[in-house]
C-alpha positions as CSV (number, residue, x, y, z in Angstrom):
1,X,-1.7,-19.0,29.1
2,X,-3.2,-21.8,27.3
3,X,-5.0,-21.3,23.5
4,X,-8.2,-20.1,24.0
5,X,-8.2,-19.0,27.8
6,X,-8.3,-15.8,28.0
7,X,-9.6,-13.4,30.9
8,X,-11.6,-10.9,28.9
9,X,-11.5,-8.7,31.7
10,X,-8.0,-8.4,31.9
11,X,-7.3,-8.2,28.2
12,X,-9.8,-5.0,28.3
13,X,-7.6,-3.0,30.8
14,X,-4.4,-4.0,29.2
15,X,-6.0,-2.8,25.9
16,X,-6.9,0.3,28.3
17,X,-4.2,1.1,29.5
18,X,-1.6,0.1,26.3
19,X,-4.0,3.0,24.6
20,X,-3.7,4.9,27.8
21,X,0.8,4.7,27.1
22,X,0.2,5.4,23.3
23,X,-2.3,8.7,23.8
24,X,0.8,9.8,26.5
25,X,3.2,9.1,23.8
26,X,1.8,10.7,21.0
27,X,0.7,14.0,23.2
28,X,4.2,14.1,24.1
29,X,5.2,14.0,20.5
30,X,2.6,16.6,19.0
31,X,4.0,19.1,21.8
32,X,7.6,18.5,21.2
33,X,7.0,18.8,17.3
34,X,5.1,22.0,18.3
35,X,8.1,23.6,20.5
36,X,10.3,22.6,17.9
37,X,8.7,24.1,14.6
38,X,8.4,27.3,16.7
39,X,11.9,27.4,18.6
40,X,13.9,26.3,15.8
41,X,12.0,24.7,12.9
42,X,14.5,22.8,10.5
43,X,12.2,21.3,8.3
44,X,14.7,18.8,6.7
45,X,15.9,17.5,9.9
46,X,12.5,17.1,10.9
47,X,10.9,14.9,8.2
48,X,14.8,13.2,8.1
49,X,13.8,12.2,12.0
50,X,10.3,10.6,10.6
51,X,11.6,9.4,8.2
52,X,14.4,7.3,10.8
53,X,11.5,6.7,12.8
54,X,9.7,4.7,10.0
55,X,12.4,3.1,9.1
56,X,13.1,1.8,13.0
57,X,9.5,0.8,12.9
58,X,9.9,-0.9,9.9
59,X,12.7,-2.9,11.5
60,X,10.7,-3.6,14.9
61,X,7.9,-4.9,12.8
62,X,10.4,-7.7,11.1
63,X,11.1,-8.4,14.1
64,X,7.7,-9.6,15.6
65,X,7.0,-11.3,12.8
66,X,9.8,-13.6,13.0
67,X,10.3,-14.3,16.8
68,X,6.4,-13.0,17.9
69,X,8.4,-11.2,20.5
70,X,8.1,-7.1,21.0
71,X,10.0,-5.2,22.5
72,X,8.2,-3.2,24.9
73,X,6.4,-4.1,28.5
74,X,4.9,-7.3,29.6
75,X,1.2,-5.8,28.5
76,X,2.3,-5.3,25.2
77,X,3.9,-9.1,24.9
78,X,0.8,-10.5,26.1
79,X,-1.6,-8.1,24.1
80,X,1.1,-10.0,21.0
81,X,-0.1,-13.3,22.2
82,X,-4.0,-12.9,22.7
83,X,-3.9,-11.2,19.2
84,X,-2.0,-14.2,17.6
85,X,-4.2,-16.9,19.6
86,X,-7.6,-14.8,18.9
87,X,-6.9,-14.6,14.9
88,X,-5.1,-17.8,14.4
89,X,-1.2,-17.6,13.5
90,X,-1.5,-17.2,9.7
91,X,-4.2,-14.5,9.8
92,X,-2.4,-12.8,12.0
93,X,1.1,-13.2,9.6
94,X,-1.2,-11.9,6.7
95,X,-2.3,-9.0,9.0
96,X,0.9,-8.0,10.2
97,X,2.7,-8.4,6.6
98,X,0.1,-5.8,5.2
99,X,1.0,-3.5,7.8
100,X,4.6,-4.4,7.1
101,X,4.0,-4.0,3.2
102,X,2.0,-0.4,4.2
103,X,4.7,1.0,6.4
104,X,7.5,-0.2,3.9
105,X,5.8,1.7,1.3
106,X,5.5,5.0,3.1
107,X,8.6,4.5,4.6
108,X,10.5,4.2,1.2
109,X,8.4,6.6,-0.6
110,X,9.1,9.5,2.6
111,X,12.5,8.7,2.0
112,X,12.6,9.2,-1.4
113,X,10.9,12.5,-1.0
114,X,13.3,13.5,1.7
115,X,16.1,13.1,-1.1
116,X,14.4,14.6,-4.3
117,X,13.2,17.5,-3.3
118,X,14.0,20.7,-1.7
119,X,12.6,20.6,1.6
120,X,14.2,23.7,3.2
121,X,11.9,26.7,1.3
122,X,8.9,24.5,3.5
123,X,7.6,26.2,6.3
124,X,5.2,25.0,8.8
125,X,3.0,26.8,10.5
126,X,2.5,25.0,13.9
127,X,-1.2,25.2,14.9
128,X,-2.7,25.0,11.4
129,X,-0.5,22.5,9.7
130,X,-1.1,20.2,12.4
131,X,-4.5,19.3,12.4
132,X,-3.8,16.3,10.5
133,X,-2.1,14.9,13.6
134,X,-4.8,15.8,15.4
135,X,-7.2,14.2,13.4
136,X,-5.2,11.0,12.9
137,X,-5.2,11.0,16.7
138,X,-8.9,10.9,16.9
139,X,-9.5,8.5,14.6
140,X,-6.6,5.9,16.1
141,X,-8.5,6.6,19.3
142,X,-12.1,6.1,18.2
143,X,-10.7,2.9,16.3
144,X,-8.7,1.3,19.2
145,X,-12.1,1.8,21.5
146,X,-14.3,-0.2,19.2
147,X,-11.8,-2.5,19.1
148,X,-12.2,-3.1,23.0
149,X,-15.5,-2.8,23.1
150,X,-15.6,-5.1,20.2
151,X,-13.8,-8.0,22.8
152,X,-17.1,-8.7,24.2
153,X,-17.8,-10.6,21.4
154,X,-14.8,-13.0,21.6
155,X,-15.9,-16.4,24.1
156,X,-12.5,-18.2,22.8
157,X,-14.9,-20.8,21.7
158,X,-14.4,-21.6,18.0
159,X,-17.6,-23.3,17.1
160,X,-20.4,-23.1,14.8
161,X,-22.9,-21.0,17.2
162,X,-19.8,-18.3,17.7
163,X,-18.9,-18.0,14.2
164,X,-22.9,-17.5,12.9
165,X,-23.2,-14.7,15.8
């Protein structure tokens, strides 16, 4: 698609339904975290599995930076691409390196934890231990919706009258 011609529209329900695939994902994740602390609940081997997940995010990040490629479906490609034409290219680098810099951080500092200290007298009680989760879900959620609703007030049109408004 050219800079600036973007079908609003369509950029809504690909927002939609990416947020659609992540809510899926992370229900599928909170209920598989549950069955596991109660069938088997190996604390170490569960925060050494985040802790490989960060890392492999960390790695998929560096990636889009440098080739503005993701891996993942066409909506998610194209989502990429209206994000990097709707902030400009650098913003968007400066965006996506803070991310980078926030996930590196936690990733190292998780796996430094995981190391120094002795995560197997932890236990985990599933339902009230979780909430976090749960409340990080909401708040993803309740972001990601302004954020669509928020697309109403991108025209594509760079000029004075848009940037005032």
């Amino acid at each position: 698609m050219e800079v600036g011609k973007w079908d609003i529209q369509e950029m809504k329900q690909i927002k939609k339904k990416l947020l659609l695939q992540n809510n899926l994902i992370m229900f599928l994740l909170i209920v598989l975290l549950g069955f596991y602390i109660e069938l088997w609940g190996s604390v170490p081997f569960l925060f050494g599995f985040c802790c490989a997940v960060l890392w492999i995010l960390v790695v998929n990040m560096i990636y889009t930076m440098w080739t503005k490629k993701v891996i993942g479906t066409r909506a998610m490609q194209k989502d990429l691409n209206f994000k990097i034409d709707r902030h400009g290219e650098k913003k968007w680098k400066v965006k996506a390196i803070i991310g980078l810099i926030f996930i590196f951080v936690l990733s190292t500092g998780s796996t430094i934890f995981y190391f120094q200290w002795d995560l197997g007298a932890l236990n985990i009680d599933f339902p009230q231990d979780t909430i976090s989760l749960f409340i990080v879900w909401l708040f993803y959620n309740i972001g990601e919706i302004r954020r669509i609703k928020k697309l109403n007030e991108y025209d594509g049109d760079v000029s004075d009258e848009s940037i005032q408004n």
